[in-house]
Residue frames as qw, qx, qy, qz and C-alpha x, y, z in Angstrom:
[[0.000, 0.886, 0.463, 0.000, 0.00, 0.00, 0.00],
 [0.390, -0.725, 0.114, 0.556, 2.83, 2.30, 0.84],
 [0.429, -0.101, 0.597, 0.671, 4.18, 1.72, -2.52],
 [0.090, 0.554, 0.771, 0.302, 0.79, 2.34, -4.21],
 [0.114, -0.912, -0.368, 0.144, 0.22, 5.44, -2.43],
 [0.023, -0.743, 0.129, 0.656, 3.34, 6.92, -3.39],
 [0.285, 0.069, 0.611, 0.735, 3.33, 6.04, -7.12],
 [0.031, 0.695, 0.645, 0.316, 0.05, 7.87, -7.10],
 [0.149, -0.947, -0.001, 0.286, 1.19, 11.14, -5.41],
 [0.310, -0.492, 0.377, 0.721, 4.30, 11.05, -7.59],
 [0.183, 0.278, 0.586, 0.738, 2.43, 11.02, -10.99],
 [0.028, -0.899, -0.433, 0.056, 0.02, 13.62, -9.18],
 [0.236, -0.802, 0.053, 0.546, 2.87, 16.15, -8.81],
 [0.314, -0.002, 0.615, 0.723, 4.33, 14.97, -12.66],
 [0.060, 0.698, 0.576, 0.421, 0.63, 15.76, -14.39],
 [0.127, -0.946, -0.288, -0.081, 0.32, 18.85, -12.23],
 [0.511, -0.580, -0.059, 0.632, 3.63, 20.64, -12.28],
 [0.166, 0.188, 0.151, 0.956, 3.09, 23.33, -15.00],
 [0.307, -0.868, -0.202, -0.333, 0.18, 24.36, -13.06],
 [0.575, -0.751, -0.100, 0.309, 2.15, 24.41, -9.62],
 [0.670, 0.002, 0.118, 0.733, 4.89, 25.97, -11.13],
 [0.189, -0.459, 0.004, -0.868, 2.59, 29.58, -11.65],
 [0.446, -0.664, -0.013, -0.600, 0.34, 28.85, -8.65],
 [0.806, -0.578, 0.124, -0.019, 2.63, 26.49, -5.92],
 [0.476, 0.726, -0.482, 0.115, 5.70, 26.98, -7.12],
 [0.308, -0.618, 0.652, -0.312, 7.49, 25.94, -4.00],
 [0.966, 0.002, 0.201, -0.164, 6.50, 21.96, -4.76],
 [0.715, -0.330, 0.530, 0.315, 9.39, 19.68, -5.59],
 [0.495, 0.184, 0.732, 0.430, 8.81, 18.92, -8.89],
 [0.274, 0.870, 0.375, 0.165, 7.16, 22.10, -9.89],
 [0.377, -0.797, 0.184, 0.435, 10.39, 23.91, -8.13],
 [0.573, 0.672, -0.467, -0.040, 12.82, 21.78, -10.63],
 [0.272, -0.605, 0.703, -0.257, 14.60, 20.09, -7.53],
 [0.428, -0.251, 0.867, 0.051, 12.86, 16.99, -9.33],
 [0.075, 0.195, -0.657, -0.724, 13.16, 16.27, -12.21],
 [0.612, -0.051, 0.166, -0.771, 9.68, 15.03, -13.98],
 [0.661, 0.328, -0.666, -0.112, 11.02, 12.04, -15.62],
 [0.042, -0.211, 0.777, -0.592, 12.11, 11.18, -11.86],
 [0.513, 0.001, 0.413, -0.753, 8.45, 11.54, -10.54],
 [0.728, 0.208, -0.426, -0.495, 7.66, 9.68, -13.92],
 [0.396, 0.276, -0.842, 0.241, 9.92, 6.59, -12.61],
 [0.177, -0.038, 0.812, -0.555, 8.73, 6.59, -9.03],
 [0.673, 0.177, 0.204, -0.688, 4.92, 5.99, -10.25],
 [0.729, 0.202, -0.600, -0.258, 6.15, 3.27, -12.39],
 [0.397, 0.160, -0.867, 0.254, 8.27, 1.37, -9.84],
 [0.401, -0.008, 0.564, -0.722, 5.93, 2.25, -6.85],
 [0.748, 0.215, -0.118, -0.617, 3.06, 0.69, -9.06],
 [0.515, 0.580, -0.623, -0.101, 5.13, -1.89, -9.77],
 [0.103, 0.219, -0.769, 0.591, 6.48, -2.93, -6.34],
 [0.471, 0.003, 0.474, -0.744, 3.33, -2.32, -4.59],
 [0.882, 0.122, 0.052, -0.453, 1.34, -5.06, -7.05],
 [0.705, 0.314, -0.625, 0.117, 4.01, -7.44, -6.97],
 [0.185, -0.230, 0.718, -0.630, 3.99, -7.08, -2.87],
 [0.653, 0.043, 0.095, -0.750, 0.35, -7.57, -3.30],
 [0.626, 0.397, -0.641, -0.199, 0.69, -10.85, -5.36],
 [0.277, 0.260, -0.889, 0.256, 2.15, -12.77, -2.67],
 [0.187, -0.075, 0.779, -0.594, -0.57, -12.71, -1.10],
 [0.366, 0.384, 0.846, -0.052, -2.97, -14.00, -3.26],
 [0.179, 0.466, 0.665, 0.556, -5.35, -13.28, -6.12],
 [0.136, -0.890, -0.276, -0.335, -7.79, -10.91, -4.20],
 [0.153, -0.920, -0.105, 0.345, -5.68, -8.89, -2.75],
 [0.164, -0.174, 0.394, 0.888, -3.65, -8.00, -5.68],
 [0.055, 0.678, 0.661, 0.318, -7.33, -7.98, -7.26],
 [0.328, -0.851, -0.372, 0.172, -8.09, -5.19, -4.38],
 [0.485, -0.498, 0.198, 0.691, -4.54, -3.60, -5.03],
 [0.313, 0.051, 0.511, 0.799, -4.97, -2.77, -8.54],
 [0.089, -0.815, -0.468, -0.330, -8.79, -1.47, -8.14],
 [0.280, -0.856, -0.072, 0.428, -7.23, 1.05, -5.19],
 [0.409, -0.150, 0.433, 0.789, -4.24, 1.52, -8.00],
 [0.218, 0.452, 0.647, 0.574, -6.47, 1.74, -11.05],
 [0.202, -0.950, -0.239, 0.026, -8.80, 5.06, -8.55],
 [0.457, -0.673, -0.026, 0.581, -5.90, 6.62, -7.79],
 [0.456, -0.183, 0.558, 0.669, -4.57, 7.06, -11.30],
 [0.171, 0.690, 0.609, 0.352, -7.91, 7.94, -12.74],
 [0.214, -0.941, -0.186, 0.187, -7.64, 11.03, -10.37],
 [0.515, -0.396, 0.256, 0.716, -4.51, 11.90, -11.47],
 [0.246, -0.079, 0.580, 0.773, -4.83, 11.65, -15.35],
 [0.093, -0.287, -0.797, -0.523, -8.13, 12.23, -15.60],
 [0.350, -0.748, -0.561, -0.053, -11.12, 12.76, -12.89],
 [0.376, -0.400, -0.471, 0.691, -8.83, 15.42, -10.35],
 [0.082, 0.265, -0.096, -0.956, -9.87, 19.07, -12.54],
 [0.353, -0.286, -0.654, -0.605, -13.28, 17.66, -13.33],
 [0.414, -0.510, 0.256, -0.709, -16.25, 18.00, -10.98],
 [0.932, -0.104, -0.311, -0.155, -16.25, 14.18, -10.82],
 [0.192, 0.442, -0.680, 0.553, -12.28, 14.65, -8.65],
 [0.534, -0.420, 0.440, -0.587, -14.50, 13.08, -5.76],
 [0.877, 0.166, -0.090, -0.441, -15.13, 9.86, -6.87],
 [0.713, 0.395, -0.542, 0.203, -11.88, 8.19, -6.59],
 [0.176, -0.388, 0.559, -0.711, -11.52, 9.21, -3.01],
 [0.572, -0.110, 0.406, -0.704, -15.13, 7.30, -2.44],
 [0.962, 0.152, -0.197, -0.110, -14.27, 4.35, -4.25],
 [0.358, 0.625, -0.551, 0.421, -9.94, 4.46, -2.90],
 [0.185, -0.415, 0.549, -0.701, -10.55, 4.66, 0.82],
 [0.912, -0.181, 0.157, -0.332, -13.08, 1.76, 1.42],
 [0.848, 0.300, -0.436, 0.011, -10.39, -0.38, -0.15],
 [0.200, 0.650, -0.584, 0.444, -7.89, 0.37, 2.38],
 [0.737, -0.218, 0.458, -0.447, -9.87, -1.63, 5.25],
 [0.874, 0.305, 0.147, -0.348, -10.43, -4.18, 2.92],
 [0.755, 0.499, -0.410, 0.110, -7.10, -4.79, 1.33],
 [0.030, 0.411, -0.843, 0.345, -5.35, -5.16, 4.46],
 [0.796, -0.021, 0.431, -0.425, -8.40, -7.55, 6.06],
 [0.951, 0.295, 0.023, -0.095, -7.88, -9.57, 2.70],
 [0.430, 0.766, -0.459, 0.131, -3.96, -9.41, 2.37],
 [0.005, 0.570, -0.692, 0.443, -4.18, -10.88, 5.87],
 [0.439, -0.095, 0.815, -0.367, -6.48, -13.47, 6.27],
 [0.062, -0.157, -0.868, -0.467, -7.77, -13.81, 2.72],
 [0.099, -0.680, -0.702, -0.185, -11.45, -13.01, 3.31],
 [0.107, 0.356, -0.063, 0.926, -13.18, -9.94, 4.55],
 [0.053, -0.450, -0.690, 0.564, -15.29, -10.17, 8.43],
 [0.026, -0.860, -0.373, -0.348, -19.22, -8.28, 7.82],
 [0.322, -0.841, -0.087, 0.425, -17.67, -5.81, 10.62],
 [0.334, -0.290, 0.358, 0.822, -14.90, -4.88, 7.90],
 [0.292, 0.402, 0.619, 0.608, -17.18, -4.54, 5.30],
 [0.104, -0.915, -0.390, -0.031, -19.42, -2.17, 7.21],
 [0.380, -0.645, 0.108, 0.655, -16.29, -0.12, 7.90],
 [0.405, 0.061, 0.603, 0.684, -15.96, -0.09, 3.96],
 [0.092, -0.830, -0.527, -0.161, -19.85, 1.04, 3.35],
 [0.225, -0.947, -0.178, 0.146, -19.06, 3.80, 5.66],
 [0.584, -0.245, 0.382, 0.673, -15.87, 4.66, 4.07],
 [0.516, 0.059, 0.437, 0.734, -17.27, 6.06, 1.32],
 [0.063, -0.939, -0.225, -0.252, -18.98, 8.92, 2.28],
 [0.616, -0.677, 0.079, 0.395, -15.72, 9.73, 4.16],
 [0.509, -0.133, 0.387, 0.757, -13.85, 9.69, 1.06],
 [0.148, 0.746, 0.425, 0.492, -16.42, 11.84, -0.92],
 [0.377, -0.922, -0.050, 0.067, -16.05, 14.14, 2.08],
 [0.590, -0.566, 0.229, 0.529, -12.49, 14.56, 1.94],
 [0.489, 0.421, 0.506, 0.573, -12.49, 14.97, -1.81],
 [0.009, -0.845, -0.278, -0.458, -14.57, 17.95, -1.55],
 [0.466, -0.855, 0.050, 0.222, -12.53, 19.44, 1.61],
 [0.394, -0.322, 0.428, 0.747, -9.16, 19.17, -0.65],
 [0.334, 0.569, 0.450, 0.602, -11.10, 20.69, -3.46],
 [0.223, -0.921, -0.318, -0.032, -12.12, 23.21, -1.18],
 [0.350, -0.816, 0.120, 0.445, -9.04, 24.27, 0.01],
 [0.400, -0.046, 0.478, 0.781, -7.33, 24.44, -3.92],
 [0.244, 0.867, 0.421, -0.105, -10.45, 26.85, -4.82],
 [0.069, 0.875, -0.174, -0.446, -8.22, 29.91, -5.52],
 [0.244, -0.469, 0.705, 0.474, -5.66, 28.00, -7.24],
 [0.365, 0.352, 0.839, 0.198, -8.30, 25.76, -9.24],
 [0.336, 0.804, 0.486, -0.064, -10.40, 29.02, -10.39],
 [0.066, -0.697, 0.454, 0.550, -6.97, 30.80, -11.29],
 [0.052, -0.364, 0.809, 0.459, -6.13, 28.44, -13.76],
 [0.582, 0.145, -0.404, -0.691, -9.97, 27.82, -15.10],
 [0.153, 0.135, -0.973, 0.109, -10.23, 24.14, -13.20],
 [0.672, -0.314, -0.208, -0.637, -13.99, 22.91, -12.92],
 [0.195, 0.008, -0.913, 0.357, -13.60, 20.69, -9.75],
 [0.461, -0.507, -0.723, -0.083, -16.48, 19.69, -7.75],
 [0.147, -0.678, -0.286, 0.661, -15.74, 22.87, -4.79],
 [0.162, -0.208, 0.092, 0.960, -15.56, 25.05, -7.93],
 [0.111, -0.428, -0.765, -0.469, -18.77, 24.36, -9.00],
 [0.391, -0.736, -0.552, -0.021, -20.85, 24.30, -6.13],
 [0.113, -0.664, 0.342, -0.655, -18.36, 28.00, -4.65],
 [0.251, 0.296, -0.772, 0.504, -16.34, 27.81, -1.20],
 [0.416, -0.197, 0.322, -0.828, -19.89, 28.12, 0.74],
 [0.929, -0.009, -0.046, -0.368, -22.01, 24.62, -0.41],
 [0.608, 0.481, -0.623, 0.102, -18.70, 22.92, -0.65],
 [0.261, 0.311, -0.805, 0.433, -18.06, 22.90, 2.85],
 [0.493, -0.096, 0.523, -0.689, -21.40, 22.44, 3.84],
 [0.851, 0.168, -0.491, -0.084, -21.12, 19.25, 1.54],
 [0.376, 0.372, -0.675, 0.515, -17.66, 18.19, 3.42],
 [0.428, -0.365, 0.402, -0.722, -19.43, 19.36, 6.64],
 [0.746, -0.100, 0.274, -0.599, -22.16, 16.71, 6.14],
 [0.857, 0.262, -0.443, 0.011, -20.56, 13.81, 4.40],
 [0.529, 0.086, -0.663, 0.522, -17.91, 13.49, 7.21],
 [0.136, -0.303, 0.618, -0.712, -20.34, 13.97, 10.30],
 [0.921, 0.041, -0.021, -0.387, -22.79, 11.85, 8.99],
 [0.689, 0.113, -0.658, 0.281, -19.85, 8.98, 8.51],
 [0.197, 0.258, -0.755, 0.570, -18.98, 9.56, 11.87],
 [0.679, -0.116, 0.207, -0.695, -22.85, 9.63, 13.35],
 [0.877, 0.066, -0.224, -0.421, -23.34, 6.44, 11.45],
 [0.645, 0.326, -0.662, 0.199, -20.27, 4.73, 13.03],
 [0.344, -0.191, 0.686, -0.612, -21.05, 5.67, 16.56],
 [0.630, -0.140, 0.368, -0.669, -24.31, 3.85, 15.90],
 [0.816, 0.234, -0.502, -0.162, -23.38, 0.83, 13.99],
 [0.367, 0.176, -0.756, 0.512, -20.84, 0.24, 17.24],
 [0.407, -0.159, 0.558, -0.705, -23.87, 0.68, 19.48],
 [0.879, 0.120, -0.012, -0.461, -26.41, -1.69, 17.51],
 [0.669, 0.383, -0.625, 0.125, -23.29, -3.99, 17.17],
 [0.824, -0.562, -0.005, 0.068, -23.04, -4.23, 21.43],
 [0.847, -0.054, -0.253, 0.464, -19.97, -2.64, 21.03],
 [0.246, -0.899, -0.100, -0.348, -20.95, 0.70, 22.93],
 [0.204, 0.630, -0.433, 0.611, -18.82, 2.18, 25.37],
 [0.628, -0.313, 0.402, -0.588, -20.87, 0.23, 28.23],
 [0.858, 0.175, -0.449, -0.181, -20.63, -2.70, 26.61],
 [0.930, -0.311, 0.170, -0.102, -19.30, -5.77, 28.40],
 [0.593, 0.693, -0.403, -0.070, -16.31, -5.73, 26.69],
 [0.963, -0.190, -0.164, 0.096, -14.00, -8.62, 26.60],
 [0.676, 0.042, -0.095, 0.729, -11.16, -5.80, 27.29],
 [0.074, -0.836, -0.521, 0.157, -12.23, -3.82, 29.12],
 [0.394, -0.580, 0.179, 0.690, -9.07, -1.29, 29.16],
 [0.278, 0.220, 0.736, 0.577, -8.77, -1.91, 25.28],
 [0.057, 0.801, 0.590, 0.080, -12.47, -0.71, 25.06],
 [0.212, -0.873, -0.086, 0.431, -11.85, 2.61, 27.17],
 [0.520, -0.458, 0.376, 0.615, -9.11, 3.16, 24.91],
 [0.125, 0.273, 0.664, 0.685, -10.90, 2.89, 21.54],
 [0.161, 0.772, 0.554, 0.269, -13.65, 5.20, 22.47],
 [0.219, -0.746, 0.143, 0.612, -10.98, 8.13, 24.05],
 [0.191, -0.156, 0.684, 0.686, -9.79, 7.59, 20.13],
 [0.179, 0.581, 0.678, 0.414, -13.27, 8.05, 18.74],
 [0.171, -0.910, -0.278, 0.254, -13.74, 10.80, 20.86],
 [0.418, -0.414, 0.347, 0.730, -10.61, 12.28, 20.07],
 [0.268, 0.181, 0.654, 0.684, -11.09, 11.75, 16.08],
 [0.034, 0.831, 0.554, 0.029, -14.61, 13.76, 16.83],
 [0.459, -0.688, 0.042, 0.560, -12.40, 16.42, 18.30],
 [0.504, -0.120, 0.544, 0.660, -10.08, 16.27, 15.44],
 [0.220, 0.589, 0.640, 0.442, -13.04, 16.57, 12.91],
 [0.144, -0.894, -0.297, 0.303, -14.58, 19.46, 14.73],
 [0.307, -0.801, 0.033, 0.513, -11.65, 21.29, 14.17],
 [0.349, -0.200, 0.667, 0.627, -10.74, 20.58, 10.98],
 [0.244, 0.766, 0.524, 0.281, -14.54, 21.34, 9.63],
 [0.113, 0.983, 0.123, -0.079, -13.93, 24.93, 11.17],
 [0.344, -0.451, 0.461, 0.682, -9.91, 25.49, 9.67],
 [0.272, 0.515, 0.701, 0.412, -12.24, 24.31, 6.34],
 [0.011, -0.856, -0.446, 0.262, -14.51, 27.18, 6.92],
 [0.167, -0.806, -0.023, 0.567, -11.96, 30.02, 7.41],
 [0.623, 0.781, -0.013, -0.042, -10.41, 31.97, 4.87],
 [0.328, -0.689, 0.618, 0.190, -6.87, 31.33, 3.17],
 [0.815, 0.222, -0.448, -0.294, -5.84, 28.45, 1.23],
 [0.299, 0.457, -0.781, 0.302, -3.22, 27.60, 3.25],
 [0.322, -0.163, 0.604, -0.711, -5.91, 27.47, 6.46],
 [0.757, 0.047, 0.152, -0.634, -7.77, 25.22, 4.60],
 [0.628, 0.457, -0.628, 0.056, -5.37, 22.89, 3.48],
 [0.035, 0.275, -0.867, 0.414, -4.60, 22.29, 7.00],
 [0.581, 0.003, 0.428, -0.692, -8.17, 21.99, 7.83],
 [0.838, 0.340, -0.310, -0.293, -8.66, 19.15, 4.94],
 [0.514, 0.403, -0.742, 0.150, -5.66, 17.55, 6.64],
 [0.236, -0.249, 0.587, -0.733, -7.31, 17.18, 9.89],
 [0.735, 0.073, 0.182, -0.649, -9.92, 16.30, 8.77],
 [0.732, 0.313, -0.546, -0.260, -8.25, 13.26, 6.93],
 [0.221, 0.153, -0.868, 0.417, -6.37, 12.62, 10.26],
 [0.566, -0.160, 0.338, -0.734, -9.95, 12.58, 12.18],
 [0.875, 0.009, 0.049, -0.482, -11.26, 9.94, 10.12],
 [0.453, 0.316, -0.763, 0.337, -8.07, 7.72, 10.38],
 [0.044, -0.150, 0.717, -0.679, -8.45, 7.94, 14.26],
 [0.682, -0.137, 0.445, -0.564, -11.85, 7.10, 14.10],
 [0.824, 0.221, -0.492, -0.172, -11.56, 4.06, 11.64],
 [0.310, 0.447, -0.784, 0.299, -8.59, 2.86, 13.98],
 [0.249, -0.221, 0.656, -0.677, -10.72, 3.35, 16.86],
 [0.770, 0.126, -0.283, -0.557, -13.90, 1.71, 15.19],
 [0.774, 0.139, -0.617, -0.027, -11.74, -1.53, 14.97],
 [0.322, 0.189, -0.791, 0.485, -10.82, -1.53, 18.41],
 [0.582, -0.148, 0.285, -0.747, -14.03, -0.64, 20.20],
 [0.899, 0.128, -0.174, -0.381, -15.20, -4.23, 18.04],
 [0.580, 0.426, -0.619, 0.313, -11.94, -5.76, 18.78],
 [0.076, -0.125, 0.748, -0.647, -12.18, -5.23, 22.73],
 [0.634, -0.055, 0.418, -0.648, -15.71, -6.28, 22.99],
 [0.523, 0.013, 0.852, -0.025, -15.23, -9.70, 21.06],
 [0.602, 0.564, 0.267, -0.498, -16.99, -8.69, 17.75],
 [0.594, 0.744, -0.255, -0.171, -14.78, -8.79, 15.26]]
């Protein structure tokens, strides 16, 4: 996955470095400090590597590796300066449960799949919080993206509701699942531990819908990262809340 994720941020920065070069200079590869041919290289061999890691571990999860490969690359060369730039995000990010669950035991527990389901309003939500925060730069250079459509105001009150509704619907799938913070859990410590980490990731989100809000790009950029690290911390915590009470 590591590999896969960076041959798909290094042919994002090759296809997009004569834009960043007038509106982010300061990027690697839009600077000059690497070369594109370079960036061109790492997306092969990363691609490479990463589905030959995959491989070893069987059929579906190099199956599962090359459908998270095959999203990532559409957003590059294709879907990221179109209002459709969300869509890889909300088909990318469910895999990620899923390809480690299969890479490691070859099948995929209903508790993982529901983590997938609810994965992909998360990634549509993040999509539209990093479109949100490249508005200035995307309507300099004429880019129809899914925040430039809908302007900086419905965007984030897309973003807003796609990633507090994931997180609503995951508290209550972990209550209707009996793995509630009262639960019986078969760890109990464990437990306590995975809902300070959902709480937290609420925390996280909060703060990263209202850095979204403000003005800046820069202030929203961070706020789109927060918000990516919120729903990390609550996925993590998801699995452990089901993990200390015996569910999963």
């Amino acid at each position: 996955m590591l590999a896969i994720q960076s041959a798909i941020g290094a042919l994002n920065d090759a296809v997009d470095a004569p834009r960043d070069a007038v509106l982010r200079p300061g990027k690697p590869v839009a600077a000059g400090r690497i070369p594109v041919r370079t960036a061109v290289a790492v997306a092969i061999g990363g691609s490479s590597v990463g589905l030959a890691l995959a491989a070893t571990r069987g059929g579906s999860a190099l199956l599962v590796a090359a459908a998270g490969l095959a999203a990532g690359l559409l957003y590059d060369l294709r879907l990221k300066a179109t209002p459709l730039s969300w869509l890889p995000f909300a088909v990318g990010i469910p895999l990620i449960p899923v390809y480690a669950w299969v890479g490691a035991t070859g099948s995929v527990p209903p508790a993982v799949a529901v983590l997938a389901l609810l994965a992909v309003p998360a990634g549509a939500g993040l999509a539209v919080a990093n479109a949100l925060a490249d508005i200035p730069a995307d309507a300099a250079a004429g880019t129809r993206t899914v925040a430039t459509r809908l302007g900086p105001a419905r965007a984030w009150l897309l973003a807003t509701g796609l990633l507090a509704g994931t997180y609503a619907a995951a508290v209550l799938a972990l209550l209707a699942g009996g793995a509630g913070p009262d639960a019986a859990a078969v760890d109990m410590p464990a437990g306590a531990l995975a809902w300070v980490a959902i709480a937290g990731g609420a925390l996280l989100l909060v703060l990263g819908i209202a850095l979204g809000r403000g003005p800046g790009a820069e202030r929203r950029r961070l706020g789109w990262g927060t918000e990516a690290l919120a729903v990390a911390v609550l996925a993590c915590g998801w699995i452990a809340a089901l993990l200390a009470a015996g569910r999963l």
